[in-house]
C-alpha positions, 0 to 999 in steps of 0.5 A: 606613537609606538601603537601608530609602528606597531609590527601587528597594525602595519599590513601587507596586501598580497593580490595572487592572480591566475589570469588567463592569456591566450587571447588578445582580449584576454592578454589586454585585460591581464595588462590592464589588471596588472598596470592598475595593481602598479599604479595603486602601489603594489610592487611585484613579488613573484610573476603573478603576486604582487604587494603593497604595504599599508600602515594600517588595517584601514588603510589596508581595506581602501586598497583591497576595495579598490583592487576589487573595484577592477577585478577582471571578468575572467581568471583566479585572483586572490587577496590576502592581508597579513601583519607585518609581523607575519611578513617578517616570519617569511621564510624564502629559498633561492633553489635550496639556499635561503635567501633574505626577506628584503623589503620592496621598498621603506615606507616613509613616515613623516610626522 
């Protein structure tokens, strides 16, 4: 059970993109990527990353594979998985005021 919990084993997905939108094929592909983040869980960080917790590293791969598997043909997109350890080191600022890392969502665990 503790290993299960473990602030290491729990993971984050980030997906970073940098698409491009200036025409209309181009603004329905950047649509279409980032309706497909939403529908696979990942919940908007900043304009253009988004994340997705994940219980585990295993569970952490399914997700990454799939944001691969609808990858657009043309922009930057990056992914980056860390701990949730890492996460929680997140430091954050509102203009110069620290602001509080709050979590998108509490994953919900039942046994």
């Amino acid at each position: 059970m503790e290993e299960r919990l473990s602030e290491y084993r729990i993971m984050w997905v980030l997906v970073l993109f940098d698409l491009p939108t200036e025409t209309k094929k181009e603004k329905k592909a950047y649509t279409d990527f980032r309706k497909r983040l939403v529908n696979d869980g990942f919940t908007m960080f900043q304009f253009s990353i988004y994340l997705r917790h994940c219980p585990s590293r295993e569970n952490a791969e399914v997700h990454i594979k799939r944001v691969k598997s609808f990858l657009p043909e043309a922009g930057q997109v990056g992914v980056l998985c860390i701990t949730d350890k890492q996460f929680g080191q997140m430091e954050l600022f509102q203009g110069k005021k620290e602001k509080e890392v709050s979590t998108p969502y509490q994953q919900l665990e039942l046994f």
